[in-house]
C-alpha positions in Angstrom: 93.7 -8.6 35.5 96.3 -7.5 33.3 98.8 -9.6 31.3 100.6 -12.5 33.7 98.6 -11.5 36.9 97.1 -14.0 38.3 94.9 -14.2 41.6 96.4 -15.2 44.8 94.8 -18.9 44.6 96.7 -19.4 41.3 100.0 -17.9 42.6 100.5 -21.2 44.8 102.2 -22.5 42.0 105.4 -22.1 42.5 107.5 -22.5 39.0 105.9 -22.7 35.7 107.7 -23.7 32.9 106.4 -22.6 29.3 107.2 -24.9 26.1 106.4 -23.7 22.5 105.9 -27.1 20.5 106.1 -28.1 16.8 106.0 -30.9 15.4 108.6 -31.9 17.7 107.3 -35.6 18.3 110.7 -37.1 18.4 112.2 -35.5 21.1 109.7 -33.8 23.2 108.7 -36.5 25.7 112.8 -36.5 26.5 112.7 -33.3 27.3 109.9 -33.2 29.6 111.1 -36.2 31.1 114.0 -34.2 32.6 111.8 -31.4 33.2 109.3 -33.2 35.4 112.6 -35.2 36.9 113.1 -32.0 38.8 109.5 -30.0 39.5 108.0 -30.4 42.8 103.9 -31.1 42.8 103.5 -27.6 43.3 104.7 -26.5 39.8 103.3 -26.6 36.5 104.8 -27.1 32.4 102.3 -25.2 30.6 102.6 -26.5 27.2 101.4 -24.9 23.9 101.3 -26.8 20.8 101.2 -24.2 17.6 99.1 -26.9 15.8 101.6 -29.2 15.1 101.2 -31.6 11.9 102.8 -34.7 13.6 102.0 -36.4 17.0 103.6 -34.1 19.5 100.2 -33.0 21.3 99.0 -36.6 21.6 102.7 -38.1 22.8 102.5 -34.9 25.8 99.4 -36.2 26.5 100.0 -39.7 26.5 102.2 -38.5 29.5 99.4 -38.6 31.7 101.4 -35.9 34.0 99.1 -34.0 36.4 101.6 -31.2 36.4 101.4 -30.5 32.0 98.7 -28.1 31.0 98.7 -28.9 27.3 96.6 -26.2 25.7 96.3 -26.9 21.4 96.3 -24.0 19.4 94.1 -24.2 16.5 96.4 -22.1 13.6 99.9 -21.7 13.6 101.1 -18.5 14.6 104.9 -18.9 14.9 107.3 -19.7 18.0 106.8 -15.8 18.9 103.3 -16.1 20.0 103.5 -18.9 20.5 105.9 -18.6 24.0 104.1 -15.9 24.1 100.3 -17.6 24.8 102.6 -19.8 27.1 104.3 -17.0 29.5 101.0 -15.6 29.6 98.8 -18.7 30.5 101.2 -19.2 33.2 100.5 -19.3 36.9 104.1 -19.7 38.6 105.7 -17.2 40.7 108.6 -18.2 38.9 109.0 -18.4 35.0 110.9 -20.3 33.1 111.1 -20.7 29.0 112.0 -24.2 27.4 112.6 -25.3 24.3 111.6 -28.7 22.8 114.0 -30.9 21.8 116.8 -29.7 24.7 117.7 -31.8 28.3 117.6 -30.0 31.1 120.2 -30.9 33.5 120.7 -31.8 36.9 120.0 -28.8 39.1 119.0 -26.7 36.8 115.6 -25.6 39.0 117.2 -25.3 42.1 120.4 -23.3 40.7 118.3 -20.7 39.1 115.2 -20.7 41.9 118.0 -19.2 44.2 119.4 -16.9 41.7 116.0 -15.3 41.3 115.5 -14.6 44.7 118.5 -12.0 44.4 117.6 -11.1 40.4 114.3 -10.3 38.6 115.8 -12.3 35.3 118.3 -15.2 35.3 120.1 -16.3 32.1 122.8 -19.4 32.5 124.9 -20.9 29.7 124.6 -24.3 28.2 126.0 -27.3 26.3 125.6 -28.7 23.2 125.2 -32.2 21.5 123.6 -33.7 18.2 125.5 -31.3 15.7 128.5 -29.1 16.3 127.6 -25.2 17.5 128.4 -22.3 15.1 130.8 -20.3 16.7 128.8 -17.4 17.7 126.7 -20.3 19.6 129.7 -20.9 21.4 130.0 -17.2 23.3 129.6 -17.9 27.1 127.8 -15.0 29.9 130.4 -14.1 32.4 128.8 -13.3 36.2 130.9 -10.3 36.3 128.8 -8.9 33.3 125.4 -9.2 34.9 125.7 -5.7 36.5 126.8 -3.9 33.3 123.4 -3.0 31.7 124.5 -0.7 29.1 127.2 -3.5 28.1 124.3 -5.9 28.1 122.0 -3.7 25.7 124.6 -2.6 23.2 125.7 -6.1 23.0 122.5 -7.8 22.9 121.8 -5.6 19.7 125.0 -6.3 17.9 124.0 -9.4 18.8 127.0 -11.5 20.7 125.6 -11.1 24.2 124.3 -14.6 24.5 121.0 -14.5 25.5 118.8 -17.8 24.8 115.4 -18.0 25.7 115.6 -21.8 26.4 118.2 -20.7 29.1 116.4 -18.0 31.1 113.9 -17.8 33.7 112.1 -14.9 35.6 109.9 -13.8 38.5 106.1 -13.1 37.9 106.2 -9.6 39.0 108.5 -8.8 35.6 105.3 -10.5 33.4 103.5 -7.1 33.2 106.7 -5.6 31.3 107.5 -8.7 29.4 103.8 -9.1 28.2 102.2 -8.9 25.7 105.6 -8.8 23.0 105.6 -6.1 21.1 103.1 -6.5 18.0 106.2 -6.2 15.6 108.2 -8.6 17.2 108.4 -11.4 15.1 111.7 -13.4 16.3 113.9 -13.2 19.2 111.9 -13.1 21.8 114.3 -13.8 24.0 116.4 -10.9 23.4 112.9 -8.8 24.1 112.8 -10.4 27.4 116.5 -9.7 28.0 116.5 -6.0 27.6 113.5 -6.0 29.4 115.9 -7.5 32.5 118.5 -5.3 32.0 116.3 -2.2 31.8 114.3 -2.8 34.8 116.8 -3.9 37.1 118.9 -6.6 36.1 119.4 -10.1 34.9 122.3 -12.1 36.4 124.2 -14.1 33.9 125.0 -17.4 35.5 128.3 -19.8 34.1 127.3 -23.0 34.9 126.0 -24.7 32.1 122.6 -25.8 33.4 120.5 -27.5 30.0 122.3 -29.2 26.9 121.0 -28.0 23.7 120.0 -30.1 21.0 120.9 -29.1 17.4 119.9 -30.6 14.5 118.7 -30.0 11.3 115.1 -28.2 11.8 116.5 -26.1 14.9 114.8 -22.4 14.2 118.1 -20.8 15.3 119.6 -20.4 11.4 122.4 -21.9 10.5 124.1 -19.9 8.1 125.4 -16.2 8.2 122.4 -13.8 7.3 122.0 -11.7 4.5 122.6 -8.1 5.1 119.6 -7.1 4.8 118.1 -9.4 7.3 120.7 -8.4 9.9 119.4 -4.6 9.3 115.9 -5.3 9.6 116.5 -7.3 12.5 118.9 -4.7 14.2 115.8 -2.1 13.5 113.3 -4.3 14.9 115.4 -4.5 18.0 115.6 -0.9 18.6 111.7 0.0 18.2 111.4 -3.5 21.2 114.3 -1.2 23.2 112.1 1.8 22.8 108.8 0.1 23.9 110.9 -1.4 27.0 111.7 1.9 27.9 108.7 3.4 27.9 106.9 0.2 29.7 109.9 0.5 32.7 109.2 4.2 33.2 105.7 3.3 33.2 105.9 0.7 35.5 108.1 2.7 38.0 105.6 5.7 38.3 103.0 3.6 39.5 104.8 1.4 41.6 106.1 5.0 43.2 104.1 6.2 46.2 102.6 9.4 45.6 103.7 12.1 48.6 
């Protein structure tokens, strides 16, 4: 089986929700607890520690929590393939990304279960606490913008269209387009699974704020402006992961196409 399929046995789970952690100890168990507030016994947190230096494998374990799958990576390979070892050990018919150190809140599973029954990819908006947001962290998704694809992409590669990963969730039968990442991908992952959305038929942007993020001091989202440079290579790297998108969609819909 390819990338994300899994047999019909496996696909009784209903949501899985994928976790990158690192040496994240001190805020991890938290977050799972409002997690696991809101799964049924039918879904899954499929956890992936990227060899952590602290105690966060053994504090998920010590949760005792039939519904983690803690898998321990042996090297560190970076929040990127990280997710990405995640997404793909999954088994849910529904996929969602989490960070570590965030709080779900209250409805969160439910609001965007329903909105992927109408939408491959859901994104929502969030709030903050533990350190004010940069202001560029502070852009909101507007509903009305869901169905505006081109919008979306040019957007999402100047890089305002606010698209987090630990806010988005989507159905299993977008996995074979999302995975693997492209090999060059080496950040912003999300955005890769955001164009991916809006290529293939849509992700619906949703206004309620439905997690709080935590930010503090070791966040991986930067803090400062970038240099120039950086911006260009990541604006390049961007549009070879729109190119690849494009070519996996086109893919995808020939074979899903009956043949006259």
């Amino acid at each position: 089986m390819g990338a994300g399929q899994h047999s019909d046995e496996e696909s009784s789970v209903r949501a899985s929700v994928c976790m990158a952690s690192y040496n994240g100890s001190a805020h991890v168990v938290e977050q799972l607890e409002s997690i696991l507030a809101q799964l049924g016994p039918e879904d899954e947190v499929v956890v992936v520690d990227d060899a952590s230096t602290d105690a966060s494998a053994d504090v998920i374990a010590a949760l005792q929590d039939g519904r983690i799958r803690l898998i321990r990576s042996p090297a560190n390979r970076g929040y990127v393939r990280t997710f990405e070892a995640a997404l793909t050990a999954s088994r849910g018919r529904y996929i969602f990304l989490s960070d570590q150190d965030d709080i779900w809140l209250p409805g969160r599973l439910d609001l965007m279960l329903d909105a992927l029954t109408v939408s491959p990819v859901v994104a929502s908006n969030f709030s903050f606490f533990g350190q004010a947001p940069r202001a560029i962290e502070s852009l909101r998704l507007k509903a009305a913008d869901s169905t505006r694809r081109w919008t979306n992409l040019l957007l999402l590669w100047i890089g305002v269209r606010p698209y987090y990963g630990c806010a988005m969730a989507f159905r299993r039968d977008m996995a074979p387009l999302i995975l693997p990442f492209p090999v060059f991908l080496q950040e912003t992952h999300d955005q890769w699974i955001a164009m991916v959305g809006n290529l293939a038929g849509g992700i619906r942007h949703l206004e309620q704020d439905t997690l709080s993020r935590r930010l503090h001091d070791t966040n991986t989202t930067p803090k400062t402006v970038r240099s120039p440079l950086l911006i260009l290579r990541s604006r390049i790297m961007l549009a070879r992961a729109f190119l690849v998108a494009v070519q996996r969609v086109r893919r995808y819909r020939r074979q899903e196409t009956p043949r006259g």
